[in-house]
C-alpha positions, 0 to 999 in steps of 0.5 A: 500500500502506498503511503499517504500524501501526508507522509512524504517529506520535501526538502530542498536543494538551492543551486549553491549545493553543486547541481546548478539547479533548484531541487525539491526532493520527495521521501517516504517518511522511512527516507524511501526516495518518492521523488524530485523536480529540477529546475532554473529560471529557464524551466522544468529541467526534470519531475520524476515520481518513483514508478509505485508511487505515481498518479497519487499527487506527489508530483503536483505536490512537487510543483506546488511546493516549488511555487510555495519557495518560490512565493516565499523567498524572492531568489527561487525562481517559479517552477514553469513547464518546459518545451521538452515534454513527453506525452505524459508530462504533458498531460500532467503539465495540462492538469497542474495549469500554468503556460504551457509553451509549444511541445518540442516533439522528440523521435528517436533514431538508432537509440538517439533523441533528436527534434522531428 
């Protein structure tokens, strides 16, 4: 069973920490990883959710977490979605809401990703 949304536990990591990037990372209340969002001023950079704990709101949570920092402390830039999305993060970015710039679509080609 997975845990409640009130049991995950939010931490963040400001760009001084070595990634160059805002980070928020998401544990279980054991220290089990649930999940993280990076991003800069320029966009989402990645929101991963651990594969037995999605489509149960830590990710929306992610997002509204980073905007919760970002309204509190002038220096953290808001989260915003970025052009390079999958299919899935852009039904996600559509259901949390804010602009949504055009989709890069990606093919892949002998194991590489590039623009179509």
């Amino acid at each position: 069973m997975s845990p409640p949304l009130s049991d995950i536990q939010f931490q963040y990591h400001p760009p001084e920490m070595g990634a160059g990037y805002h980070r928020i990372t998401a544990r279980q209340e054991g220290g089990e990883y649930a999940g993280h969002l990076n991003w800069s001023s320029s966009g989402i950079r990645s929101i991963v959710v651990a594969p037995n704990l999605q489509r149960q709101g830590i990710g929306t949570a992610l997002w509204n977490e980073g905007h919760r920092l970002a309204s509190e402390h002038a220096r953290v830039p808001k989260p915003k979605h970025s052009p390079d999305r999958t299919e899935e993060g852009d039904a996600w970015a559509r259901s949390v809401g804010g602009r949504l710039p055009r989709r890069t679509v990606y093919k892949a080609t002998l194991g590489e990703a590039r623009p179509a």
